[in-house]
C-alpha positions as a Markdown table, in Angstrom:
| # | Residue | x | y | z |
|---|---|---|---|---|
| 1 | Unk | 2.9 | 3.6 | 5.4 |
| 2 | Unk | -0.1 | 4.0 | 3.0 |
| 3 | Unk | -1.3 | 1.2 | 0.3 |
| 4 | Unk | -3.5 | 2.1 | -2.9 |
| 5 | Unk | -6.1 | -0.3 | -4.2 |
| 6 | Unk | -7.5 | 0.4 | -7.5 |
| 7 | Unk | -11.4 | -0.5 | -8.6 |
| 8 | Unk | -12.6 | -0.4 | -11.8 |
| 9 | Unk | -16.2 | 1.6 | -11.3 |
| 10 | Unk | -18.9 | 0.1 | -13.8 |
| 11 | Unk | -21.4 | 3.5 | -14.0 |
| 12 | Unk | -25.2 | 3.7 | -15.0 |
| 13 | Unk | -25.7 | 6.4 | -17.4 |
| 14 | Unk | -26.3 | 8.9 | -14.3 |
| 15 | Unk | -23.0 | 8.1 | -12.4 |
| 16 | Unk | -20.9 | 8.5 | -15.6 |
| 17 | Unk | -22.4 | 12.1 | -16.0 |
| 18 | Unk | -21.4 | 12.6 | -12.0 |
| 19 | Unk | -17.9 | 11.8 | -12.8 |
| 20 | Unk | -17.1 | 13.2 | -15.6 |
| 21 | Unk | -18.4 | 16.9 | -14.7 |
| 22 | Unk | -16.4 | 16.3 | -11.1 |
| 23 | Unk | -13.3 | 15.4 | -13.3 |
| 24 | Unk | -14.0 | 17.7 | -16.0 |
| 25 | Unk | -14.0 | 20.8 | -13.2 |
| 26 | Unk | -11.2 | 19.4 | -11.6 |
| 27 | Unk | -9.5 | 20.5 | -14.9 |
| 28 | Unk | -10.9 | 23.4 | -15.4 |
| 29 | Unk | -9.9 | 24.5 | -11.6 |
| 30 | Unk | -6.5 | 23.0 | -12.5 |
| 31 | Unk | -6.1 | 25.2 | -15.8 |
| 32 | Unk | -6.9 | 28.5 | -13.8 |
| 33 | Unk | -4.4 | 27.8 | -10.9 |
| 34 | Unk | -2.0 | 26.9 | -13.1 |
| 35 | Unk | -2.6 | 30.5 | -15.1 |
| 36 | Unk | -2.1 | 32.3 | -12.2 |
| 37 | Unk | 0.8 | 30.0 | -10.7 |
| 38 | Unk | 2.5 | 31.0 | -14.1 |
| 39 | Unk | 1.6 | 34.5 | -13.9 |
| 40 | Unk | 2.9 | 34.9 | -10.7 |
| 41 | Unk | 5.8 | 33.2 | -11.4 |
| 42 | Unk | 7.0 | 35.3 | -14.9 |
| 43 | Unk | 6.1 | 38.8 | -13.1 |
| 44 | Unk | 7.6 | 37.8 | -9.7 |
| 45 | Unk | 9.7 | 34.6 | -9.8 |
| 46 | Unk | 7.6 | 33.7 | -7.0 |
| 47 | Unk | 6.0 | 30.1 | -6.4 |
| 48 | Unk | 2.4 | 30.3 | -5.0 |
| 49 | Unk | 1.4 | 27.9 | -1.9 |
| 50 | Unk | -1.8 | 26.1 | -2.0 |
| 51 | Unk | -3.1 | 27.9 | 0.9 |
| 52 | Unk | -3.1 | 31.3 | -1.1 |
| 53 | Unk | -4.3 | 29.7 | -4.4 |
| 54 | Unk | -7.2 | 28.4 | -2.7 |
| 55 | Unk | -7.9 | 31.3 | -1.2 |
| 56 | Unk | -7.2 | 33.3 | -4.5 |
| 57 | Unk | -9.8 | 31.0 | -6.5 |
| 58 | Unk | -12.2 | 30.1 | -3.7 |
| 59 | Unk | -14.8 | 32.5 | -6.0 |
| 60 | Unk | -13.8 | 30.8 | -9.4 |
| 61 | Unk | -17.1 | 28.8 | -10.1 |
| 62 | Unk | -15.0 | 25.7 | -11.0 |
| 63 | Unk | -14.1 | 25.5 | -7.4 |
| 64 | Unk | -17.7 | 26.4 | -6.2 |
| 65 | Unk | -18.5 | 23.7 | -8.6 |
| 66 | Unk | -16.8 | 20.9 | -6.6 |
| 67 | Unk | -17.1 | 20.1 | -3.0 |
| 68 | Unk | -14.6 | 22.8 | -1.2 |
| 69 | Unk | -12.1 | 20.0 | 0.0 |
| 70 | Unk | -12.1 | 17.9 | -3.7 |
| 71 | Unk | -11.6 | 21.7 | -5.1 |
| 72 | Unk | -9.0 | 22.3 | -2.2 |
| 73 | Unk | -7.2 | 19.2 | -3.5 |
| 74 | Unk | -6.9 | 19.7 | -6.4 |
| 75 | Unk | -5.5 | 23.3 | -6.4 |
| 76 | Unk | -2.7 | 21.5 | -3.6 |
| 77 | Unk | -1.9 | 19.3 | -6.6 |
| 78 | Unk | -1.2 | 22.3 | -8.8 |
| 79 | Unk | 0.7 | 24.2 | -6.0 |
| 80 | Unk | 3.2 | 21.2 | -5.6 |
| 81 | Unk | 3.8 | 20.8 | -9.2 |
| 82 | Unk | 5.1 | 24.7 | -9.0 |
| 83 | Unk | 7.2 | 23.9 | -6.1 |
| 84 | Unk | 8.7 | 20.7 | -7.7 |
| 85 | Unk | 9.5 | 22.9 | -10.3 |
| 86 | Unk | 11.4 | 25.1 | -8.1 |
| 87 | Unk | 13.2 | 22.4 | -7.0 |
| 88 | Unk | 14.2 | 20.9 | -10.1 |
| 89 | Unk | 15.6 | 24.3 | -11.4 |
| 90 | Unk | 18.0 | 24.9 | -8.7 |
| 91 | Unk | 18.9 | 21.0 | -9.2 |
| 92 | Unk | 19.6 | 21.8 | -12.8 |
| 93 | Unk | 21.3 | 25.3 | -12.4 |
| 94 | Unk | 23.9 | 23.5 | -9.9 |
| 95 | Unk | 24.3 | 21.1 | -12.9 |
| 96 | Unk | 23.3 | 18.3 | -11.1 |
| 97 | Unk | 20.1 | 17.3 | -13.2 |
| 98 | Unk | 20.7 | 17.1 | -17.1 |
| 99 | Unk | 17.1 | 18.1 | -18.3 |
| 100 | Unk | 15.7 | 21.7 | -17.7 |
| 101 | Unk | 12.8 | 21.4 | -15.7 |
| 102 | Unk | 9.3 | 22.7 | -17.6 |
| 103 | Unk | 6.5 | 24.8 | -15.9 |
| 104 | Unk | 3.2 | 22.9 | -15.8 |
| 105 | Unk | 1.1 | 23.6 | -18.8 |
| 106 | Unk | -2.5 | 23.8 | -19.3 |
| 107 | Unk | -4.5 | 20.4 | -20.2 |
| 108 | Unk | -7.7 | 21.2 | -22.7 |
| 109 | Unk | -11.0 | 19.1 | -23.3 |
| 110 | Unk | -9.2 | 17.0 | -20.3 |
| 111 | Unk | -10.5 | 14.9 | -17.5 |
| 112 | Unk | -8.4 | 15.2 | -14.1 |
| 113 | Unk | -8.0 | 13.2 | -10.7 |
| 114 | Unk | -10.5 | 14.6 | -8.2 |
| 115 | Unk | -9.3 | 13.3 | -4.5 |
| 116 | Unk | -12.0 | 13.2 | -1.7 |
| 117 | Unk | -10.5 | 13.1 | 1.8 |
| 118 | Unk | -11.5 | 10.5 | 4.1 |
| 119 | Unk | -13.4 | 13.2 | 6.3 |
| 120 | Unk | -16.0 | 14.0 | 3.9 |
| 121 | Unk | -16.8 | 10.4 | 3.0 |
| 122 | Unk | -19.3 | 8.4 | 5.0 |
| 123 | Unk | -20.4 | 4.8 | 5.1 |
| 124 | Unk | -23.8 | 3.1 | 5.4 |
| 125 | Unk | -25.7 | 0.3 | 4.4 |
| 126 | Unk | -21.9 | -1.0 | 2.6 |
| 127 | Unk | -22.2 | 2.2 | 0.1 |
| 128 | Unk | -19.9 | 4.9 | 0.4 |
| 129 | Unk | -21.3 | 8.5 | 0.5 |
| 130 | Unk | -19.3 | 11.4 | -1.1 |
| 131 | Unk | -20.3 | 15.0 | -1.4 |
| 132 | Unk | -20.8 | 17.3 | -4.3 |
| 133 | Unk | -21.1 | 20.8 | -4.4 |
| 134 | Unk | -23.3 | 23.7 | -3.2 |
| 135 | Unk | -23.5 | 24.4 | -6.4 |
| 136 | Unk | -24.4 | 20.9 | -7.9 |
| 137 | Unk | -27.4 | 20.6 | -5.6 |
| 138 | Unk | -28.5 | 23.7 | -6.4 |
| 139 | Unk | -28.2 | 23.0 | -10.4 |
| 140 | Unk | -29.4 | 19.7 | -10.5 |
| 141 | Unk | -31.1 | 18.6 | -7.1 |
| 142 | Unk | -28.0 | 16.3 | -6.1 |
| 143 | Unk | -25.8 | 16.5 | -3.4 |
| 144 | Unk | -23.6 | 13.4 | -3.5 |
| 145 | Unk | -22.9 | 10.4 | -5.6 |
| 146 | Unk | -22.2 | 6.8 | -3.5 |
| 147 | Unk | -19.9 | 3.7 | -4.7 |
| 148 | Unk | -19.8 | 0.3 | -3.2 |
| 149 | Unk | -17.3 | -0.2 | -0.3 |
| 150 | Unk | -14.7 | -2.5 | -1.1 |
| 151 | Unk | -15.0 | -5.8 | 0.8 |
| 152 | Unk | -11.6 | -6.4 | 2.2 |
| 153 | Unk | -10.8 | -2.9 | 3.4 |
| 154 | Unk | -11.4 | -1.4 | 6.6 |
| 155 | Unk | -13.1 | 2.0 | 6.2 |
| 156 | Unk | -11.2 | 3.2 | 9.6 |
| 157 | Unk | -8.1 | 2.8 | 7.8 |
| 158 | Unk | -9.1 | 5.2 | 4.5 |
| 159 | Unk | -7.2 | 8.3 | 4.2 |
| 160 | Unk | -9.2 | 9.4 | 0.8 |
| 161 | Unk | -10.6 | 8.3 | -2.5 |
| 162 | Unk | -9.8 | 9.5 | -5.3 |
| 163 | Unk | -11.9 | 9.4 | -8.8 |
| 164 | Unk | -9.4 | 8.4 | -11.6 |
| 165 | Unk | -10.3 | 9.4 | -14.9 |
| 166 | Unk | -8.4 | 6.8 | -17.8 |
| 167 | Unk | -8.9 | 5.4 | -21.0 |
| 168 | Unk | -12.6 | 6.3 | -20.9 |
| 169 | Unk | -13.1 | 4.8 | -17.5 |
| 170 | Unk | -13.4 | 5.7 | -14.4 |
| 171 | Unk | -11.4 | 3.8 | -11.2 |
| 172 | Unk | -11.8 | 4.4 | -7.4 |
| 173 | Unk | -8.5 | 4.5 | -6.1 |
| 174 | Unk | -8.6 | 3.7 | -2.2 |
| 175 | Unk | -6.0 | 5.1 | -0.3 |
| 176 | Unk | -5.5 | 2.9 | 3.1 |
| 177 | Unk | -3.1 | 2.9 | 6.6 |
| 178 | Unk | -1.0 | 0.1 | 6.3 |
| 179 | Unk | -0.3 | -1.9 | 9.2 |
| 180 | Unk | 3.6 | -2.8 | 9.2 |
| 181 | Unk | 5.1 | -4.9 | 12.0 |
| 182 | Unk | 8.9 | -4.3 | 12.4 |
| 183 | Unk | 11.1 | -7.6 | 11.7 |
| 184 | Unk | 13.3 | -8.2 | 14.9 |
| 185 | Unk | 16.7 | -9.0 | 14.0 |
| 186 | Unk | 18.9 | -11.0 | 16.5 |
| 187 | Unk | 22.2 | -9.2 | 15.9 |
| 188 | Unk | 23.8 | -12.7 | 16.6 |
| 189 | Unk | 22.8 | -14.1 | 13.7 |
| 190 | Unk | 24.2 | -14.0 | 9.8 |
| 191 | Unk | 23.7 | -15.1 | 6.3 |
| 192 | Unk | 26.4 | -15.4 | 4.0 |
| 193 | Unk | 25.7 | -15.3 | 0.6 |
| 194 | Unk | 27.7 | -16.1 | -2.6 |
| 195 | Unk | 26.4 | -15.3 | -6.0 |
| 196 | Unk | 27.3 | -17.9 | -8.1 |
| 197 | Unk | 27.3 | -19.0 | -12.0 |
| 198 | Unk | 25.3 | -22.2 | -12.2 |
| 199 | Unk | 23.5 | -21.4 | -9.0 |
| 200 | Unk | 22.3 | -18.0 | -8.6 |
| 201 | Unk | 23.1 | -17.5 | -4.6 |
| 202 | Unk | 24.1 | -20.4 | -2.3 |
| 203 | Unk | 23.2 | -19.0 | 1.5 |
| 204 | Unk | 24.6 | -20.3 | 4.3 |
| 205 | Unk | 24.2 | -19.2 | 7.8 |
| 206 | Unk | 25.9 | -19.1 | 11.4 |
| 207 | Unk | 23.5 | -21.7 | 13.3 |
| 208 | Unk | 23.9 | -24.2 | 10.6 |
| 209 | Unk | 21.0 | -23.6 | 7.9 |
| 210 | Unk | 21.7 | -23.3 | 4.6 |
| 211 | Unk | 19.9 | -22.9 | 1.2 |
| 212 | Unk | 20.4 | -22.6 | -3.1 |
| 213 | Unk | 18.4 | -20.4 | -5.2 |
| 214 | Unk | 19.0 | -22.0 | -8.6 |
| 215 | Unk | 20.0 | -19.2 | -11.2 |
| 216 | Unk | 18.8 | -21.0 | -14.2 |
């Protein structure tokens, strides 16, 4: 199981201008893989993998404008909106979904999610390093941004960040293994439970125990 912590990141003037050109080509790369999802799709009735979109668009300088996995990412996103499409159209020819499914459309002067994979991202000195582009460094001289590491996650257990674009702010959104321990049950031991009026459920169990949850 995976958790998802959300932190608000308070940008100087410089970090805002990072994250809005990585979300901003996100976007773009989103627009164009959508075009030729759709294109594909009207002349073929195909649905496009990720694998070949990324390969399709690997030259598109939105992609080169990103770090290849972020760009990888996002293109993945695209790819599964198609197939969920798929899926949602044979649901509703079989008449058993009532709405008609829509093809994704395009999303102008927009900001999108850019999603950084664990491998990419390192740690040091409690600030977490992730990369930009061949391209960025080679525009502007940079080759990755850093954000604080949250205090009460384990950077082992990060799968990926992701950069949320929303309201005109920008959140780190920290995806994380979750340790779950399995509850043992003793199959030789029960709860009844009666749902009441004036008390919600009155609980009582085979070794004796009981308990109310008042209702009101």
């Amino acid at each position: 199981m995976y958790g998802c912590q959300q932190v608000l990141i308070k940008p100087n003037q410089d970090l805002r201008a990072i994250l809005e050109f990585i979300c901003e080509q996100s976007n773009k790369l989103a627009n164009c893989g959508t075009y030729y999802a759709r294109q594909l799709y009207f002349k073929t009735g195909k649905i496009i993998g990720r694998h070949d979109l990324s390969c399709l668009l690997k030259g598109n300088p939105h992609f080169q404008s990103l770090y290849s996995h972020v760009a990888q990412q996002t293109l993945t996103s695209v790819a599964e909106s198609f197939k969920s499409f798929k899926e949602l159209s044979k649901l509703f020819n079989a008449g058993k979904l009532a709405n008609e499914p829509k093809l994704s459309q395009y999303k102008k002067n927009s900001l999108k999610l850019a999603t950084f994979p664990e491998a990419d991202v390192k740690l040091k000195d409690g600030l977490l390093r992730l990369p930009l582009g061949s391209k960025v460094k080679a525009w502007f001289g940079l080759d990755a941004f850093y954000l604080p590491m949250p205090s009460n996650l384990n950077f082992a257990d990060i799968k990926e960040i992701r950069i949320l674009p929303r309201n005109r702010c920008f959140y780190a959104e920290f995806i994380y293994k979750l340790e779950v321990e399995k509850p043992v049950l003793d199959p030789n031991k029960a709860l009844g439970i009666d749902h009441g009026i004036d008390n919600w459920l009155t609980c009582v169990s085979n070794i004796g125990t009981s308990f109310i949850v008042d209702g009101k």
